[in-house]
C-alpha positions as YAML, in Angstrom:
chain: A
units: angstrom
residues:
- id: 1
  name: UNK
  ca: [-17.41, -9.14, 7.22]
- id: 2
  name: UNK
  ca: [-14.04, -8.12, 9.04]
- id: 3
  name: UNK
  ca: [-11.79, -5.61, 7.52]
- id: 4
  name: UNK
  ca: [-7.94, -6.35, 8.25]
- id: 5
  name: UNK
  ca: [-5.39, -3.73, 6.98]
- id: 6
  name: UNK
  ca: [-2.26, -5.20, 6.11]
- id: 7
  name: UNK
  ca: [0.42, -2.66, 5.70]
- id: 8
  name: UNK
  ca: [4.53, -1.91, 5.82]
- id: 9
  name: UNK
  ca: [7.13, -0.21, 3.95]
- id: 10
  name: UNK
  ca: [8.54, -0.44, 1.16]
- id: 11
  name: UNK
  ca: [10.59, -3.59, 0.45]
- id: 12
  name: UNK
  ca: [8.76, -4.96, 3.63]
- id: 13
  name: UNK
  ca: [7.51, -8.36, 1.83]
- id: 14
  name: UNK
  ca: [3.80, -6.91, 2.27]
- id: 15
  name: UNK
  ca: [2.63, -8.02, -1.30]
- id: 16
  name: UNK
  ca: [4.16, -11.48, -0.34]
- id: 17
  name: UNK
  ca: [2.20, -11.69, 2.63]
- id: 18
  name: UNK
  ca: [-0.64, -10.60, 0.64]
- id: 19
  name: UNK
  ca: [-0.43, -13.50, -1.46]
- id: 20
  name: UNK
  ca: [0.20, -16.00, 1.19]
- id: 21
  name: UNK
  ca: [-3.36, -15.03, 2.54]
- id: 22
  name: UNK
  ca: [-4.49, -15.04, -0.80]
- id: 23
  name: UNK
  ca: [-3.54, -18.51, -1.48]
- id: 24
  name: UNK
  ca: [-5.59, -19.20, 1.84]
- id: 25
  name: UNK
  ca: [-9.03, -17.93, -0.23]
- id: 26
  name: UNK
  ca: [-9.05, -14.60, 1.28]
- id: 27
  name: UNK
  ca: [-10.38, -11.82, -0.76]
- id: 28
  name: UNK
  ca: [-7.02, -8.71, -1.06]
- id: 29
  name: UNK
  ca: [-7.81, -5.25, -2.24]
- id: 30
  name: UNK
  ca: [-4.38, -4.10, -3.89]
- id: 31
  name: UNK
  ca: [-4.72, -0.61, -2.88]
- id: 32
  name: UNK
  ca: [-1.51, 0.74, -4.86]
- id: 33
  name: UNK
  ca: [-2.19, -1.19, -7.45]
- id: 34
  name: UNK
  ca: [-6.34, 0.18, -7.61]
- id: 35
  name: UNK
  ca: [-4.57, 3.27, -6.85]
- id: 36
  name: UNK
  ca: [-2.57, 3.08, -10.36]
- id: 37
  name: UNK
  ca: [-5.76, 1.64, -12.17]
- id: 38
  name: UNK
  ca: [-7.90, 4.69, -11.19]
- id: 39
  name: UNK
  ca: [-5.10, 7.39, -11.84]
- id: 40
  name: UNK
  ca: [-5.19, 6.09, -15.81]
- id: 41
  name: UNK
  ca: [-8.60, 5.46, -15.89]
- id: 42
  name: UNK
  ca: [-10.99, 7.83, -14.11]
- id: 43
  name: UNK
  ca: [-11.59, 10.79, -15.66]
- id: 44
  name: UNK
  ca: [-12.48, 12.60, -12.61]
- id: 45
  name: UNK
  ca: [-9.13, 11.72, -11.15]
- id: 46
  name: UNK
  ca: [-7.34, 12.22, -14.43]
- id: 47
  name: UNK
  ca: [-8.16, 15.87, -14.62]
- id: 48
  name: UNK
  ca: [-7.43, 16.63, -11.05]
- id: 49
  name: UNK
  ca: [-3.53, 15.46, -11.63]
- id: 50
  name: UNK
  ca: [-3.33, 17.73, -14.57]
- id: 51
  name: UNK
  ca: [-4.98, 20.33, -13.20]
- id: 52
  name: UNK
  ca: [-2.40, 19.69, -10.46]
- id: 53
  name: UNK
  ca: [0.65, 18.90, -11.38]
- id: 54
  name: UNK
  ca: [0.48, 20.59, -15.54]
- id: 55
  name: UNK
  ca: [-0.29, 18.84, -19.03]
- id: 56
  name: UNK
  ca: [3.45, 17.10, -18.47]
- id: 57
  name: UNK
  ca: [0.88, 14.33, -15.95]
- id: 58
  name: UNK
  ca: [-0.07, 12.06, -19.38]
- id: 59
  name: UNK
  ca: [1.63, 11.21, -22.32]
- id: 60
  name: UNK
  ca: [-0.68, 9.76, -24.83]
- id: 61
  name: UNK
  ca: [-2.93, 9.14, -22.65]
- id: 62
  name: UNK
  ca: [-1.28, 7.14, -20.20]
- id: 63
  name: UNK
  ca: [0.13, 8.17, -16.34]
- id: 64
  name: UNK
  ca: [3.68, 10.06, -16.67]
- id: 65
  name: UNK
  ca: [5.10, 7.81, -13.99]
- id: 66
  name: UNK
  ca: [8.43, 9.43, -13.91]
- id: 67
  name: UNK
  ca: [7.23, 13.02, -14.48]
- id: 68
  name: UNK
  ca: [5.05, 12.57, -11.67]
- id: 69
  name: UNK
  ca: [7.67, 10.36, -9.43]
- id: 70
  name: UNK
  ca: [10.31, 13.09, -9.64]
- id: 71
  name: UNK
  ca: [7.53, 15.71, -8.73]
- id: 72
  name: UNK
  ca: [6.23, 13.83, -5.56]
- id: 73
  name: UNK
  ca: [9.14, 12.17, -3.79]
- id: 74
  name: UNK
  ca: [11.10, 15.58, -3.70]
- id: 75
  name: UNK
  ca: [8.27, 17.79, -2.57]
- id: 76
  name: UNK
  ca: [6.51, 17.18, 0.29]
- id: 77
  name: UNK
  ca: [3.38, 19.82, -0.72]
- id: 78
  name: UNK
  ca: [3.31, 18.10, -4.06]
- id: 79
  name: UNK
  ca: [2.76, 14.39, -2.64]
- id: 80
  name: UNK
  ca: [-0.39, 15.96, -0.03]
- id: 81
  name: UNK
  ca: [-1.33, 16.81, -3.59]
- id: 82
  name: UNK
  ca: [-1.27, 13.90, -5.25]
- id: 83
  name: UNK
  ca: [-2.45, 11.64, -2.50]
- id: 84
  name: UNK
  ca: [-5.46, 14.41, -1.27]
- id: 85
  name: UNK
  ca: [-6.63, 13.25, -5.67]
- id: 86
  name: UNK
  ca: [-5.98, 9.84, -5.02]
- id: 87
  name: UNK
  ca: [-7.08, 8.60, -1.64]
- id: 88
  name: UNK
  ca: [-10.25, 9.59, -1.91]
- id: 89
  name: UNK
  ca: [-10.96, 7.55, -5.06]
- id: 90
  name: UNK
  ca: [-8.81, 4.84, -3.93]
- id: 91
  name: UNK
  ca: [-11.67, 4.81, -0.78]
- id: 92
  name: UNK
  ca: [-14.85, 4.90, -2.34]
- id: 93
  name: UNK
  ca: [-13.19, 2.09, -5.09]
- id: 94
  name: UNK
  ca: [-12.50, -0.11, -2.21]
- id: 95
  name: UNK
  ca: [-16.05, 0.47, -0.09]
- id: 96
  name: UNK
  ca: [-17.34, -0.44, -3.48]
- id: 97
  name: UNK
  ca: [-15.13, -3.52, -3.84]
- id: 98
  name: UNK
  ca: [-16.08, -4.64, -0.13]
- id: 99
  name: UNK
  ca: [-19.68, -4.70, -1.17]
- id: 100
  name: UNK
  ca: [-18.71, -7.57, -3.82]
- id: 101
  name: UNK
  ca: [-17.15, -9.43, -1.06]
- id: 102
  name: UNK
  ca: [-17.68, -13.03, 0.10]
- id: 103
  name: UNK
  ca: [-15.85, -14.35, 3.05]
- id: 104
  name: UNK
  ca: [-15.87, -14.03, 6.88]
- id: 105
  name: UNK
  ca: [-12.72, -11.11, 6.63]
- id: 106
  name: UNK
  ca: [-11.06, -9.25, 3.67]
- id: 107
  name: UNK
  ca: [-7.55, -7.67, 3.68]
- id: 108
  name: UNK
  ca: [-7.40, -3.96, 2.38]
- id: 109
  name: UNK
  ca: [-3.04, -3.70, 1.48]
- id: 110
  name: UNK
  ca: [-1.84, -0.61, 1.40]
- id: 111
  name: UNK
  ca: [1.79, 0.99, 1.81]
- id: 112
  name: UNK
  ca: [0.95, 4.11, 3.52]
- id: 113
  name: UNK
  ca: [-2.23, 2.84, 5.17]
- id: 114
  name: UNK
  ca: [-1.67, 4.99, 8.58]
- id: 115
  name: UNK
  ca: [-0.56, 7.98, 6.33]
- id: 116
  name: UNK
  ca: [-3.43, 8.27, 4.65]
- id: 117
  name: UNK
  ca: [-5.78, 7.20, 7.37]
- id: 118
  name: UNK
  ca: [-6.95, 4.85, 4.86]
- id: 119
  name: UNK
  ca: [-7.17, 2.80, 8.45]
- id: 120
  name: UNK
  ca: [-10.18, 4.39, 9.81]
- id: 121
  name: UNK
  ca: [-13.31, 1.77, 9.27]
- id: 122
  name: UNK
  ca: [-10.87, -0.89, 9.38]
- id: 123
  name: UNK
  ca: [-11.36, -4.02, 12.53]
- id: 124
  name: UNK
  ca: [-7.42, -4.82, 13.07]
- id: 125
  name: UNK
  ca: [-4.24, -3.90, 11.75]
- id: 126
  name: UNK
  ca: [-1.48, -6.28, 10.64]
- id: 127
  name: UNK
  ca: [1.99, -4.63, 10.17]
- id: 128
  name: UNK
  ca: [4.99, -6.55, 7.77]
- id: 129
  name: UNK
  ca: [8.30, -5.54, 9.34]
- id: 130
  name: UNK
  ca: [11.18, -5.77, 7.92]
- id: 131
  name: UNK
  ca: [15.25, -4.25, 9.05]
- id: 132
  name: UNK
  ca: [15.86, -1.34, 6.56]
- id: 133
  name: UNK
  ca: [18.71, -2.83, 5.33]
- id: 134
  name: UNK
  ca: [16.90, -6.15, 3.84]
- id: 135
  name: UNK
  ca: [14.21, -3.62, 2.36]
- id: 136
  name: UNK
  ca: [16.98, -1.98, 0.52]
- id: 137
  name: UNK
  ca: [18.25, -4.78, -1.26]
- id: 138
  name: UNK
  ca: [14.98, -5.87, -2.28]
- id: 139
  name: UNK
  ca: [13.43, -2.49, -4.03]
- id: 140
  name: UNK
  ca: [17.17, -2.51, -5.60]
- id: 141
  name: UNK
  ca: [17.03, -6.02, -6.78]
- id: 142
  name: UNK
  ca: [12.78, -5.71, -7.82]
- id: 143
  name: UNK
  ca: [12.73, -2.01, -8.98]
- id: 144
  name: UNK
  ca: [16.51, -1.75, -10.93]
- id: 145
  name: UNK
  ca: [16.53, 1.97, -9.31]
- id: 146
  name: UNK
  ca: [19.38, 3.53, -7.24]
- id: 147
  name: UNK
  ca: [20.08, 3.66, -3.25]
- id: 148
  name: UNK
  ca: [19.01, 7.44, -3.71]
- id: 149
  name: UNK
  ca: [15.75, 7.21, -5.35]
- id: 150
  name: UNK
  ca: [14.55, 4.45, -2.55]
- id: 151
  name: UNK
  ca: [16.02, 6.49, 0.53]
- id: 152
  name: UNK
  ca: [13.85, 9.17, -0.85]
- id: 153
  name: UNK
  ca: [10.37, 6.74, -0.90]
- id: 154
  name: UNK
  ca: [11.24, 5.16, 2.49]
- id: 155
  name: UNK
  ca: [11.38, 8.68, 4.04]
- id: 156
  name: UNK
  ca: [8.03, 9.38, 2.53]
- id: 157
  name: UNK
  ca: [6.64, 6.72, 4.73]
- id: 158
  name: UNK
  ca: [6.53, 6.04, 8.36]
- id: 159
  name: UNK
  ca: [8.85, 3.84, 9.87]
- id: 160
  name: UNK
  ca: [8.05, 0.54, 11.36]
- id: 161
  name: UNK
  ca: [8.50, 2.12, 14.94]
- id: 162
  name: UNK
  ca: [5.87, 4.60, 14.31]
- id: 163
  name: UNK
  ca: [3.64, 2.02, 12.39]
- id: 164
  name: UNK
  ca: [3.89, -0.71, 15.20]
- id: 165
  name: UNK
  ca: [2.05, 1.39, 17.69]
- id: 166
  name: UNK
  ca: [-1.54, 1.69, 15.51]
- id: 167
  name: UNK
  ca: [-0.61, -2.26, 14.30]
- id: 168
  name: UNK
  ca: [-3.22, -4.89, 16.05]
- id: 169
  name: UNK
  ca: [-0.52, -7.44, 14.73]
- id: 170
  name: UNK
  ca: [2.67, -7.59, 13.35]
- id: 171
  name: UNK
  ca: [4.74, -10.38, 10.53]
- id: 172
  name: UNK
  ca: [8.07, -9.82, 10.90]
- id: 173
  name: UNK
  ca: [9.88, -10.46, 7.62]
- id: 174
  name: UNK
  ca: [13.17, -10.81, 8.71]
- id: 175
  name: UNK
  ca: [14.31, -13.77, 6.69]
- id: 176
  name: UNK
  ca: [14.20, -15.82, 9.99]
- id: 177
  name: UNK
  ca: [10.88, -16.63, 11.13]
- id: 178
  name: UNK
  ca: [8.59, -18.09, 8.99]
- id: 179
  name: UNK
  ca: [6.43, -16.01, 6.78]
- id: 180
  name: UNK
  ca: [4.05, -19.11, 6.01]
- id: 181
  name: UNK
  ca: [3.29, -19.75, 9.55]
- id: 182
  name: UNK
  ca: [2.89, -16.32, 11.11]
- id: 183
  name: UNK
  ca: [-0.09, -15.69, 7.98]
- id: 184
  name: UNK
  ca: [-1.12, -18.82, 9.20]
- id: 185
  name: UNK
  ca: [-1.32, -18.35, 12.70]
- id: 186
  name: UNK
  ca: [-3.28, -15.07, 11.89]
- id: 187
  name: UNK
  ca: [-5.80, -16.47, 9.61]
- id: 188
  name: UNK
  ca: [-6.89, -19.00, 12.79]
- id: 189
  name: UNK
  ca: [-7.05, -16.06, 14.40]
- id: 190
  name: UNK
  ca: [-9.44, -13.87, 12.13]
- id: 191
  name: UNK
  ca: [-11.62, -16.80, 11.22]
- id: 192
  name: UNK
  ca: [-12.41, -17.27, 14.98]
- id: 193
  name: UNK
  ca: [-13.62, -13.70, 15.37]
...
């Protein structure tokens, strides 16, 4: 089975793309998404963030989202922290996921997929661009959060420039080109590996 990474900023139209391949019967690992599952349900994981990061993490038993948003995004030692809990679980949930796999390739989507190295063991790369501009408006229409708050994410992550030189393959969602047939175009491409 191939692994493809699919990755790109924030507001980049990644989850989009995700679906679009989805829709063509290809198996996606939601990586943030697995990411949030694991820190509010695995115990092991659980205790790490409060060990971490103070009782403050949970509030009746559920993830302290903006407790623990305020903490990361404004210190750069305290979001090593949180992703050196997280990655690892988020890795051995999605080898375990791969082994439940059918299919001739999977997609493993993941925001910070060259940050976290989460890229290693992975066949090819596909990178969602996107001008920062367009991302903007989109966290600011999908997330009803401020310009501030989203600066601060975006400079958590690498930019597209930095990102384009690990990417195998890039979908640039610039509102121009067509989203539909660049996913396409790829999936010809991965099915003939």
């Amino acid at each position: 089975m191939i692994k493809i990474g699919l990755t790109g900023g924030i507001g980049s139209g990644k989850s989009t793309v995700a679906s679009i391949f989805k829709q063509l019967g290809v198996s996606i690992y939601f990586s943030d998404t697995r990411a949030k599952f694991l820190m509010a349900s695995d115990p092991k994981v659980i205790a790490q963030i409060e060990d971490s990061f103070g009782s403050e993490s949970y509030v009746n038993g559920q993830l302290n989202k903006t407790y623990i948003s305020k903490k990361v995004f404004s210190d750069t030692r305290a979001l090593k922290t949180l992703n050196s809990i997280v990655h690892p679980a988020v890795k051995n949930d999605f080898n375990l996921w791969c082994t439940t796999q059918k299919g001739h390739y999977i997609i493993k989507e993941a925001a910070i997929l060259f940050e976290s190295k989460s890229n290693i063991g992975l066949d090819k790369v596909i990178l969602v661009s996107s001008p920062k501009d367009l991302k903007m408006s989109r966290v600011l229409k999908r997330d009803q959060t401020d310009e501030k708050s989203v600066l601060e994410r975006m400079d958590a992550q690498w930019k597209d420039s930095e990102k384009r030189l690990l990417a195998d393959y890039e979908i640039r969602n610039d509102e121009k080109k067509s989203l539909i047939e660049q996913v396409n175009f790829l999936h010809k491409c991965f099915c003939a590996l």
